[in-house]
Residue frames relative to the residue before (quaternion, step in Angstrom):
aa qw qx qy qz dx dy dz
X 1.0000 0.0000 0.0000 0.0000 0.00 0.00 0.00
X 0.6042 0.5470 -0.3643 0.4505 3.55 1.11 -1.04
X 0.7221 0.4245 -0.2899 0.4630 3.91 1.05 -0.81
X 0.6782 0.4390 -0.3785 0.4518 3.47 0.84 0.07
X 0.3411 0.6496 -0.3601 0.5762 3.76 1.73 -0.23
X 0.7773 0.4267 -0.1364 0.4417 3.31 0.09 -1.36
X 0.8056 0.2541 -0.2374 0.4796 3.96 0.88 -0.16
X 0.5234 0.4916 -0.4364 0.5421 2.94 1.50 0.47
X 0.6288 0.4972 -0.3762 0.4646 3.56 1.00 -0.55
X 0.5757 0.6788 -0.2400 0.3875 3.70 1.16 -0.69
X 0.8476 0.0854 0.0704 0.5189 2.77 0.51 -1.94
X 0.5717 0.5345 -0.2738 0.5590 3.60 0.88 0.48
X 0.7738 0.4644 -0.2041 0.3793 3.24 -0.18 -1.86
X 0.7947 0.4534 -0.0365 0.4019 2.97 0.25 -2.27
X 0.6958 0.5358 -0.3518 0.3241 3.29 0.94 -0.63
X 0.6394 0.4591 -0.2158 0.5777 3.18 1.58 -0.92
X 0.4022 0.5912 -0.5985 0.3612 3.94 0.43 -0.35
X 0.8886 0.2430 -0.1073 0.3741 3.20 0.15 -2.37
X 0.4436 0.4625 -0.6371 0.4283 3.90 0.67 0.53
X 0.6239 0.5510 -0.5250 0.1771 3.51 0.31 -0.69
X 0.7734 0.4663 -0.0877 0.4204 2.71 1.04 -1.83
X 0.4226 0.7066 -0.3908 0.4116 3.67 1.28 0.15
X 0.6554 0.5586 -0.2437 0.4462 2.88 1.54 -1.87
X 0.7559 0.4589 -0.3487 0.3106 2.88 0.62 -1.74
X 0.5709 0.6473 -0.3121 0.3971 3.73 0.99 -0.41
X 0.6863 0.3723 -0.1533 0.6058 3.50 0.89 -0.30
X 0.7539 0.3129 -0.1819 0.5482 3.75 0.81 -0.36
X 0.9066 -0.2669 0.1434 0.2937 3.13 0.20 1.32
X 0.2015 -0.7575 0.4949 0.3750 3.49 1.32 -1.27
X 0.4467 0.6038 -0.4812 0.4521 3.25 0.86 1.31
X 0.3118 -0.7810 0.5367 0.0688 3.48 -0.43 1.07
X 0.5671 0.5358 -0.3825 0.4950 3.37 0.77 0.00
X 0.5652 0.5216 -0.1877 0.6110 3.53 1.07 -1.09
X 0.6628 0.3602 -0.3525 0.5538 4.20 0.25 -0.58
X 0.7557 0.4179 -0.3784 0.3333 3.44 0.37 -1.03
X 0.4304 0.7225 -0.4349 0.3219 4.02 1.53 -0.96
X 0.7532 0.5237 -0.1554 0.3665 2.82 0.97 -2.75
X 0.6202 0.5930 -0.3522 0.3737 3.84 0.83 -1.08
X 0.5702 0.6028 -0.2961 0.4732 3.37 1.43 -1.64
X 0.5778 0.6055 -0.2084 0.5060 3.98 0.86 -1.01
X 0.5401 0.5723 -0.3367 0.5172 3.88 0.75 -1.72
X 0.7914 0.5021 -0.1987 0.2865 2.92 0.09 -2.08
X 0.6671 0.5493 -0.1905 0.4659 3.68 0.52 -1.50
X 0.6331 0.5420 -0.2275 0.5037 3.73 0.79 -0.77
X 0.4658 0.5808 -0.2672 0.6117 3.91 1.24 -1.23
X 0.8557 0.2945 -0.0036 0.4256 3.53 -0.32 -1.83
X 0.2930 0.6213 -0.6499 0.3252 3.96 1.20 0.37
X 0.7462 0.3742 -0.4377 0.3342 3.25 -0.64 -1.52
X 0.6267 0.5077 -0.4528 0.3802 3.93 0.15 -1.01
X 0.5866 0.5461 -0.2775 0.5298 3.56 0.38 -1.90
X 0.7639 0.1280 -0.3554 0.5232 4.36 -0.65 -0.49
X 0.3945 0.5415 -0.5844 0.4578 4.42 0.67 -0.30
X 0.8015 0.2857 -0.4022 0.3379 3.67 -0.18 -1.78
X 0.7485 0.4328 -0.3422 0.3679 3.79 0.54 -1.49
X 0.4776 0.5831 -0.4590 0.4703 3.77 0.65 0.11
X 0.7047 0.4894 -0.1439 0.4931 3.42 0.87 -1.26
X 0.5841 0.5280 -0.2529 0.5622 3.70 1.35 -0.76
X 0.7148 0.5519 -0.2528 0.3473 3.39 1.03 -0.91
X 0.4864 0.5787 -0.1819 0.6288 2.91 1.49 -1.29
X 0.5693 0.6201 -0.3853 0.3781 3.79 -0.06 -0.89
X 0.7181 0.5726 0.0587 0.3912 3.24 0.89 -2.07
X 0.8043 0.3138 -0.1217 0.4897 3.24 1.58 -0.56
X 0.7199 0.2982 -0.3982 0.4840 2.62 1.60 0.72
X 0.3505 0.7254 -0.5315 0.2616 3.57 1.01 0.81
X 0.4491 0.5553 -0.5709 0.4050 3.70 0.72 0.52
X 0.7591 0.4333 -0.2517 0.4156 3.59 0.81 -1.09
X 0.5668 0.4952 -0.4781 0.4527 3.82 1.40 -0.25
X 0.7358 0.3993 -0.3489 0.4212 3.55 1.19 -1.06
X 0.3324 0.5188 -0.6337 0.4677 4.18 0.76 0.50
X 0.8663 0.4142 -0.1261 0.2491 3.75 0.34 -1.22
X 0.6075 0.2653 -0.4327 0.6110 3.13 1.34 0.61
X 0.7047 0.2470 -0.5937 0.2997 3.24 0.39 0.95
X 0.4981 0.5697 -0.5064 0.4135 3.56 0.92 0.16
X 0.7878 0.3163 -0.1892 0.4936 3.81 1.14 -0.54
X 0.0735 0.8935 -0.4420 0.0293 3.26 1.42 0.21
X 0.8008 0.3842 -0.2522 0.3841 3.78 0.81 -1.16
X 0.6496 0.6172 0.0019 0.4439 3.53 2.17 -0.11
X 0.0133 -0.8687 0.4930 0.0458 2.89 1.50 1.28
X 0.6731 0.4892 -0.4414 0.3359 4.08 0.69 -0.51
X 0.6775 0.5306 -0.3497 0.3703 3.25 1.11 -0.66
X 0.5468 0.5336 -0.4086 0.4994 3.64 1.42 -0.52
X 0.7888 0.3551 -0.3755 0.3327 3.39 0.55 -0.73
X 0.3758 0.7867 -0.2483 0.4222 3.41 1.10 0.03
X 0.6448 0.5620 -0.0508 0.5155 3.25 0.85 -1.91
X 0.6381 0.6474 -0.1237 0.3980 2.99 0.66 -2.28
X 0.7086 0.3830 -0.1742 0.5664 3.71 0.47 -1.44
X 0.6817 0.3115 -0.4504 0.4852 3.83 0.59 -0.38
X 0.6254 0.2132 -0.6040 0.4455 3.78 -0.24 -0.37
X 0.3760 0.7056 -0.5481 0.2456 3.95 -0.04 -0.21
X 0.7879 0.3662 -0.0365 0.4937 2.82 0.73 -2.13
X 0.7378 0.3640 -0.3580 0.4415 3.81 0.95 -0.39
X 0.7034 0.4191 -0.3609 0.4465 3.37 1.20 0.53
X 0.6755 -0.5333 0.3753 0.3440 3.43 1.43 0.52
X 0.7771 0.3273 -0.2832 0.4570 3.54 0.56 0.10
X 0.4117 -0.7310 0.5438 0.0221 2.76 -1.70 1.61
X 0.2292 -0.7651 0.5013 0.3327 3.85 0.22 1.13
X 0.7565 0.3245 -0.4385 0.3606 4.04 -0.04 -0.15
X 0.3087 0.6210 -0.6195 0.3678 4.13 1.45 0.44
X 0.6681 0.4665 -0.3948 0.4245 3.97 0.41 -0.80
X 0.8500 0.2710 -0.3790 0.2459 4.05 0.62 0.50
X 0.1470 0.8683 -0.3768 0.2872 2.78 1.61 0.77
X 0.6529 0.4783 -0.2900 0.5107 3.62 0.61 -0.73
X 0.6640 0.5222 -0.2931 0.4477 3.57 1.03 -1.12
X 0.7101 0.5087 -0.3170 0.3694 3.63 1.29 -0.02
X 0.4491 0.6770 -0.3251 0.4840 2.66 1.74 -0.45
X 0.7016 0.4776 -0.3839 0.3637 3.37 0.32 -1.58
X 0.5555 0.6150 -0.5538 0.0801 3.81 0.39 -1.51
X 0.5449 0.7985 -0.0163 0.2555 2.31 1.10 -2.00
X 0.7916 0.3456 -0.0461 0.5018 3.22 0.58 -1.12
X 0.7023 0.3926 -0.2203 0.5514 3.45 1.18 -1.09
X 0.5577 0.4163 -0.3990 0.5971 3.78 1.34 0.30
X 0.6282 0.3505 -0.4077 0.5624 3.85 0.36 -0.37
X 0.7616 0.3907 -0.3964 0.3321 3.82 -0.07 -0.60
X 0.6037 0.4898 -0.4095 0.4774 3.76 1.25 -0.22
X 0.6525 0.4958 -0.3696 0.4379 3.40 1.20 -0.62
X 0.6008 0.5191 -0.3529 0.4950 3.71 1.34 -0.60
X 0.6872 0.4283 -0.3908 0.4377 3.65 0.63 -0.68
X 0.6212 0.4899 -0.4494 0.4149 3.86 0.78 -0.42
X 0.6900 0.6053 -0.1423 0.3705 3.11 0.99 -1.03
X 0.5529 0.4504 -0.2292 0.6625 3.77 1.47 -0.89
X 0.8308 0.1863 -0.1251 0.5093 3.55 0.10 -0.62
X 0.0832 -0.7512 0.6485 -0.0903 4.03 0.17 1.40
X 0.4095 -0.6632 0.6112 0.1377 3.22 -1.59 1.20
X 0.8136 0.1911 -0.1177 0.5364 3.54 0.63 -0.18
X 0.5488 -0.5162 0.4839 0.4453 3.99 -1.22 -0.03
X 0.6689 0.4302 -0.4235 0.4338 3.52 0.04 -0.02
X 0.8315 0.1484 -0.2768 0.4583 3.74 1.03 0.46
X 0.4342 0.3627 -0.6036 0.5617 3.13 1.37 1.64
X 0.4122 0.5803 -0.5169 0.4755 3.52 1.09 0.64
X 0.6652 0.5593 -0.2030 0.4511 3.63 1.19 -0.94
X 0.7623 0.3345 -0.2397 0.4996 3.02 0.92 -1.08
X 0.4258 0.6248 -0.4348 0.4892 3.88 1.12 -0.18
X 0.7225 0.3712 -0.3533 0.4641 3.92 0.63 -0.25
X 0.6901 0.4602 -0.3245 0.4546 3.62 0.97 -0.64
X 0.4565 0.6310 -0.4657 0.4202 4.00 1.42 0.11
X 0.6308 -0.6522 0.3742 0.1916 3.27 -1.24 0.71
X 0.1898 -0.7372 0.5245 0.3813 3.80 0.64 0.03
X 0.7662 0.3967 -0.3823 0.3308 3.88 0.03 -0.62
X 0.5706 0.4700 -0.3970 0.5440 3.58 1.63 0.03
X 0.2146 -0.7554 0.6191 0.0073 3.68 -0.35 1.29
X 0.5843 0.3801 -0.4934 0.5203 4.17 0.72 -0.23
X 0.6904 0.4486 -0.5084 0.2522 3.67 0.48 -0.76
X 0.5611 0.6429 -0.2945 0.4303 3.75 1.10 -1.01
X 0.6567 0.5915 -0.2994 0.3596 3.73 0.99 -0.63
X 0.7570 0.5322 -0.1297 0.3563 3.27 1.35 -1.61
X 0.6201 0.6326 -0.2193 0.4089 3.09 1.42 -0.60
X 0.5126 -0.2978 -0.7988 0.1022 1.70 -1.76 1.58
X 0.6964 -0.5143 0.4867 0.1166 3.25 -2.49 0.84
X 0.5352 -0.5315 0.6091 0.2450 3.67 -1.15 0.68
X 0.1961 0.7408 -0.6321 -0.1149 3.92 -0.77 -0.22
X 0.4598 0.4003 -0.6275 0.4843 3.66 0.38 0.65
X 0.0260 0.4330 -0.8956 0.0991 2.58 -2.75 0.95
X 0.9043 0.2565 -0.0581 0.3363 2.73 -1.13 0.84
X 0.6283 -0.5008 0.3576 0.4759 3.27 -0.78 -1.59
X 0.3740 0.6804 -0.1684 0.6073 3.06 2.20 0.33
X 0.1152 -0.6429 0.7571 -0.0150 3.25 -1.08 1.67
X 0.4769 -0.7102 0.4849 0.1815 3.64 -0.54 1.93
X 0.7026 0.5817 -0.2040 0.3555 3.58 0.82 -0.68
X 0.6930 0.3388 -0.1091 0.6269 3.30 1.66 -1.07
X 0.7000 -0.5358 0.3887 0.2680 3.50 -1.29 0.35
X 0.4235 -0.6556 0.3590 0.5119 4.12 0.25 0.58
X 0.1575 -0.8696 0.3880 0.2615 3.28 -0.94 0.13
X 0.2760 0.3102 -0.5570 0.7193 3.40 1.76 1.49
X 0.7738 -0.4351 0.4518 0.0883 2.36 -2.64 0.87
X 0.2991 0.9024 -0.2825 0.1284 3.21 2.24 -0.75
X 0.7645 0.2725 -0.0448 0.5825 3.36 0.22 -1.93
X 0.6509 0.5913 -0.3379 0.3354 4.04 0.57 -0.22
X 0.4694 0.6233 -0.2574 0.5700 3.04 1.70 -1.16
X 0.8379 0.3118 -0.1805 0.4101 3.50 0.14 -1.57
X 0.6751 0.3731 -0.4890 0.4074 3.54 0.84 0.39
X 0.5389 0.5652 -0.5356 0.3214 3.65 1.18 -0.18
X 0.3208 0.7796 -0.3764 0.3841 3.80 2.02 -1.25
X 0.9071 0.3270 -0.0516 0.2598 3.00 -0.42 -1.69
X 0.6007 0.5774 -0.2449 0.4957 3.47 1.70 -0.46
X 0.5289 0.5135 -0.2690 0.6198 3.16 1.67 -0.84
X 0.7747 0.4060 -0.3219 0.3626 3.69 0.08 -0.98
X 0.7873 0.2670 -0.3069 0.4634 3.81 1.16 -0.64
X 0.4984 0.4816 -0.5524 0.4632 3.84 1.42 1.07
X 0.4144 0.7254 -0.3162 0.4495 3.65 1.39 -0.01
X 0.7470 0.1493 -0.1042 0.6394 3.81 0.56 -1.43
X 0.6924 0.3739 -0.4026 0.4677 3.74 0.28 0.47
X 0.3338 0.6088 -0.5766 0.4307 3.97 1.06 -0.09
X 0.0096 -0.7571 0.6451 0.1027 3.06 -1.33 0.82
X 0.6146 -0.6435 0.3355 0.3091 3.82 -0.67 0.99
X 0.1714 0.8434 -0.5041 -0.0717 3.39 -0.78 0.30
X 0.6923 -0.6056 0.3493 0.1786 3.16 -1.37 0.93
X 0.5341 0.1161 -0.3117 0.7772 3.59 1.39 0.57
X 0.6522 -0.5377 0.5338 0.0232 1.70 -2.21 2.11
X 0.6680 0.5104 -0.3430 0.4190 4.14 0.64 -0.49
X 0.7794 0.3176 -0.3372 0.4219 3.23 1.12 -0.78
X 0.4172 0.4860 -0.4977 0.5848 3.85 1.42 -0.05
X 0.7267 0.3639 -0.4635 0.3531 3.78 -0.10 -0.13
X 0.6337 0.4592 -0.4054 0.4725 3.54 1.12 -0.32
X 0.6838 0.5138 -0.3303 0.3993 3.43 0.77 -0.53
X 0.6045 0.5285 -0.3753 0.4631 3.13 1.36 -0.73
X 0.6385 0.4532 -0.4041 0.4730 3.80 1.04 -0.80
X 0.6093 0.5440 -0.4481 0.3634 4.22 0.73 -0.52
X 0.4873 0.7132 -0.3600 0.3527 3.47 1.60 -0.91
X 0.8558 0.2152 -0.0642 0.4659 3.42 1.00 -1.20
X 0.4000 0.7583 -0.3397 0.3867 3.37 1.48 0.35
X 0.7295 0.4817 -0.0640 0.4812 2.82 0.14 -2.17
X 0.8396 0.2015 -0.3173 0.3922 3.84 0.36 -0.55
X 0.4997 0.5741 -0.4853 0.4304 3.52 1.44 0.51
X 0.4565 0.6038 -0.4868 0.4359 3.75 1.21 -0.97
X 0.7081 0.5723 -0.2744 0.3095 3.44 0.30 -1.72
X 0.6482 0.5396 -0.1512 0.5156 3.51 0.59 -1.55
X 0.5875 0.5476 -0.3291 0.4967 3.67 1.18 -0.69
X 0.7960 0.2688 -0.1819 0.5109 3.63 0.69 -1.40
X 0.3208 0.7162 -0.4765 0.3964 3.21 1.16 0.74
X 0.6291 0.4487 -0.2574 0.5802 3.61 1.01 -1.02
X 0.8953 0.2656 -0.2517 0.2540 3.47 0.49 -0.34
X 0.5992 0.5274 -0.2889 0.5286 3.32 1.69 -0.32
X 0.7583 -0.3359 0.2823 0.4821 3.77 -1.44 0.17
X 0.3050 -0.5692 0.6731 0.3606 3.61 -0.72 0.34
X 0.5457 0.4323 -0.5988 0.3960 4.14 0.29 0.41
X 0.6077 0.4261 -0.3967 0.5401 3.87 0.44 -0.40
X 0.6728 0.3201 -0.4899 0.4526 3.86 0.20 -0.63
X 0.5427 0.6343 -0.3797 0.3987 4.41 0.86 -0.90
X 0.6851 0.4637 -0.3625 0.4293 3.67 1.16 -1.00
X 0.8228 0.4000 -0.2352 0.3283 3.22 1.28 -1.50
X 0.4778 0.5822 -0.4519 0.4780 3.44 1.13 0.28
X 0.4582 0.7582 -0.1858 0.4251 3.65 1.21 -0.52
X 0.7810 0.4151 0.0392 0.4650 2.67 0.43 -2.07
X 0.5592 0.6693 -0.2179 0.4381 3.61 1.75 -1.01
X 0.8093 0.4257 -0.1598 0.3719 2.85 0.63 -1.50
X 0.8024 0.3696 -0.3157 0.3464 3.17 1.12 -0.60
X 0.3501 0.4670 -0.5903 0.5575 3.57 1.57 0.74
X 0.6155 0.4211 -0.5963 0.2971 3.35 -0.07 0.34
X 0.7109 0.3995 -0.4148 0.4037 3.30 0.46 -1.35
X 0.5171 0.5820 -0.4211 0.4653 4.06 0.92 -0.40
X 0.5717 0.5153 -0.3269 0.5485 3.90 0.57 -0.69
X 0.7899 0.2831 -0.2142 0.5000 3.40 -0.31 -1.23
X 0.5264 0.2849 -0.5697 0.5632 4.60 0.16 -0.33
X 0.8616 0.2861 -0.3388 0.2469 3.91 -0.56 -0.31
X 0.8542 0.2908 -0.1359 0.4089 3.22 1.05 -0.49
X 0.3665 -0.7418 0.3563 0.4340 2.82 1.47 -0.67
X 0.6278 -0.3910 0.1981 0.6432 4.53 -0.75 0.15
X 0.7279 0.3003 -0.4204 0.4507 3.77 0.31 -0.57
């Protein structure tokens, strides 16, 4: 555990502490503004995956006429559908687990960036003592800025919003980019599960909205919007 502590703090943690604060050092001294640009950094990294999955989603989508010919021509043969199923897969190129790639990415990230935002922005001296060890020594702006500003706006980055404001707009946006990427399907159980993730997944969110930093809820509204505008140049709202 101590070696897996130790590459997350490396290659995760640390990396993201000092981009923040780099940003925030170069942008004004506005943490809200570092976290947008990082939210950007980040999305750019994770393009090629992000058009792989919806390309793959798309593709997915064009062939559910031929999965639904095949459960009813095989209706009593769930092995033989699944069977079938994997060959038009394979003669159309498409890999059904290429569409969660991005969704690993994010964990990842949306756990390191809540741990960076507690961490960049300490409530007391004894954890800008903490965060004074995880600074780079060879990055003199980062050592300068510290300790950090966390208001924007009406928003203390550090504390949870306290209007419904910035929650609201991340449950919005979760809903709106599981909306144009839902792909249809030809059993009625799985369109009913999907139809129930449609409205789940961006209430859960909108939930820890009230309770986490309103900087994590700033990235993930961020981060939303611009899988949208990526969704919609390739695919269009559906």
């Amino acid at each position: 555990m101590e070696f897996l502590g130790f590459i997350w703090n490396q290659v995760i943690l640390g990396p993201m502490i000092n981009s923040l604060i780099l940003l925030y050092a170069v942008l004004f001294s506005n943490f809200g503004i570092s976290i947008l640009v990082f939210t950007v950094l980040i999305r750019v990294v994770t393009l090629p995956l992000t058009l792989r999955q919806i390309r793959m989603t798309k593709k997915m989508s064009t062939v559910q006429p031929l999965i639904k010919d095949l459960q009813q021509k095989y209706a009593n043969d769930k092995s033989r559908i699944s069977q079938e199923t994997m060959r038009i897969y394979k003669e159309n190129g498409i890999n059904p687990l290429g569409c969660l790639g991005p969704m690993f990415i994010q964990m990842p990230v949306w756990i390191g960036l809540y741990q960076a935002i507690i961490q960049t922005l300490p409530a007391n001296p004894d954890s800008l003592v903490g965060l004074s060890q995880k600074l780079y020594p060879w990055l003199p702006l980062v050592n300068k800025v510290v300790p950090l500003d966390s208001s924007m706006l009406w928003l203390d980055l550090a504390q949870p919003d306290r209007t419904p404001v910035l929650p609201v707009l991340v449950g919005v946006s979760m809903w709106a980019v599981q909306k144009m990427s839902m792909m249809p399907s030809t059993d009625p159980r799985q369109q009913q599960t999907a139809n129930m993730m449609l409205w789940m997944m961006p209430m859960m969110l909108m939930f820890f909205s009230f309770q986490l930093p309103s900087g994590l809820s700033l990235y993930w509204v961020a981060s939303n919007l611009i899988q949208m505008g990526i969704q919609y140049f390739i695919t269009g709202w559906g």
